[in-house]
C-alpha positions, 0 to 999 in steps of 0.5 A, a space after each residue: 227384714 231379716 227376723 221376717 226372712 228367718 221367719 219364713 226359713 223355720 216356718 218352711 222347715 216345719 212344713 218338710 218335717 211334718 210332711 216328712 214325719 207324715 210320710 214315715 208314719 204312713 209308711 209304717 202303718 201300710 206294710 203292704 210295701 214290704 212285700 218286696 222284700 228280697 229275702 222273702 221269697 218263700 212261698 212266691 213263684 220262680 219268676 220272682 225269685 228269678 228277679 230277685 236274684 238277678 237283681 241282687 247280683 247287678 246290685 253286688 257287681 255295681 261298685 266293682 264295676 264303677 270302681 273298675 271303670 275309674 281305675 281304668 279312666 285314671 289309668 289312661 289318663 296316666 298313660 296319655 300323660 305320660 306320652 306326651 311327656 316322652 314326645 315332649 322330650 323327644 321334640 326337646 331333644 330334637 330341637 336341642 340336637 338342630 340348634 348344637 348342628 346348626 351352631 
């Protein structure tokens, strides 16, 4: 049962890598989709390089602005953290105050 199983496992991984390597040929063969390349603007209109441009600047800020958001995340998180540590003293302190009064 398990050779039959194997079986199919490396015959369904011959299949990805044929379609795989099937794809990066046609790929290689049809270099009609380089021409988006980005810093291969000359000779194109403005509207083009335009959308490049912007393109690239949302592409370059991205990074800075997920890890900016995760900093920012993390920070809060700390400071809730940290609040509710100082309301848990404080109740603590209270209770303890409450007990030595009423003792």
């Amino acid at each position: 049962m398990s050779v039959r199983r194997s079986a199919n496992i490396s015959g369904a991984i011959g299949r990805v890598t044929s379609f795989v390597s099937a794809l990066l040929v046609g790929l290689m063969l049809s270099p009609g989709f380089a021409t988006a390349c980005s810093v291969c603007t000359a000779g194109r209109d403005e509207e083009n390089a335009a959308a490049f441009l912007i393109s690239t600047i949302f592409m370059s800020l991205l990074p800075l602005i997920a890890l900016g958001t995760l900093l920012y995340v993390i920070r809060r998180r700390y400071q809730r953290l940290e609040a509710d540590v100082a309301s848990r003293r404080e109740s603590e302190t209270k209770v303890g105050a409450s007990l030595a009064s009423g003792a």
